[in-house]
N, C-alpha and C positions, 0 to 999 in steps of 0.2 A: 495600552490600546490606542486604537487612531482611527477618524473618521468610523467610531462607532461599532467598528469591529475585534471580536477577540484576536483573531489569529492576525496577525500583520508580517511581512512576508519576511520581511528584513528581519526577523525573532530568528529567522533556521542560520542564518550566520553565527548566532549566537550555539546555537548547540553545543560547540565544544565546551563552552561553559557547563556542562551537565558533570563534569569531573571537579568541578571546582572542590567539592567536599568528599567525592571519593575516587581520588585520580587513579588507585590501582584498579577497580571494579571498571569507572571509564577507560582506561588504556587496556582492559582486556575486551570489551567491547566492541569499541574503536577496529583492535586489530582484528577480530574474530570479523566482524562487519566488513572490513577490508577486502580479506581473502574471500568470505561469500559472494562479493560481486567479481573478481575476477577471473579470466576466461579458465573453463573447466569444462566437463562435457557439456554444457551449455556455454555460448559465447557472454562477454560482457554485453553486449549488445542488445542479446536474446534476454537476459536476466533483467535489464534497463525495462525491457517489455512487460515482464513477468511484475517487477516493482510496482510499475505503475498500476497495473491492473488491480492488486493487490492494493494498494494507495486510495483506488476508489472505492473499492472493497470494505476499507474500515477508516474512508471515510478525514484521511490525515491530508489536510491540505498544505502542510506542508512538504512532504512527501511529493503531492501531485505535482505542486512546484518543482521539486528538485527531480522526480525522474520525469516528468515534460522536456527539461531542460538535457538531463539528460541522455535523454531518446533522442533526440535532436541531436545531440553532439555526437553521438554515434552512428550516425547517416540516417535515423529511421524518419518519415513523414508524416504530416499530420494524418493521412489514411489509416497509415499503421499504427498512432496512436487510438486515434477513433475505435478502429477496429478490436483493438486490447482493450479499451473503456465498453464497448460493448460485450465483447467475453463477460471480464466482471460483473457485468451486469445480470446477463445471461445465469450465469452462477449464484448470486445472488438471488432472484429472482426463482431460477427453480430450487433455488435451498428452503424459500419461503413457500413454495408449494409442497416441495416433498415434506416439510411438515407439517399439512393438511393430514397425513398420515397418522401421526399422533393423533390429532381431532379426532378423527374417524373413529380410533382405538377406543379413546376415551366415552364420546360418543355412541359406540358399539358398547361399550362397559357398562353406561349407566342405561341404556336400553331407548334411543330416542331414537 
């Protein structure tokens, strides 16, 4: 840790170390992760988007570091990130409403 925080940024360099003790499972990974990001009916670019959203989505800041960076190296602007970090949000947000639905049910069940 450093300066009091868990995540410290320079830890996502290390990643590859995650195969240290199962380098078959991480080299399938690795490669499977690879080919996900590159261009396919969605560009690399478009997916660099999609990461990141998802990055704030669950919350992984190293992630948000690495497709910020990302997004950026594939021409996209801080608008276009903003605007991806709000989608997520947006999604998030009405995931937590649509499950007032539930409430309701339950609420309708016990009779309140």
């Amino acid at each position: 840790m450093t300066d009091g925080h868990y995540y410290d940024r320079h830890d996502l360099g290390r990643f590859p170390e995650i195969g240290q003790h199962a380098p078959e499972l991480a080299k399938k990974f690795f490669d499977w992760y690879g080919a996900v990001f590159r261009d396919g009916a969605l560009t690399a670019r478009e997916k660099s988007l999609i990461a990141l959203g998802v990055a704030h989505a669950v919350r992984c800041p190293y992630c948000i570091d690495a497709y910020t960076q990302d997004a950026l190296s594939k021409g996209c602007d801080v608008e276009q990130l903003t605007e991806t970090v709000h989608v997520a949000s947006a999604i998030q947000g009405g995931a937590a409403l649509v499950h007032g639905i539930q409430m309701r049910k339950v609420a309708d069940h016990v009779g309140m």
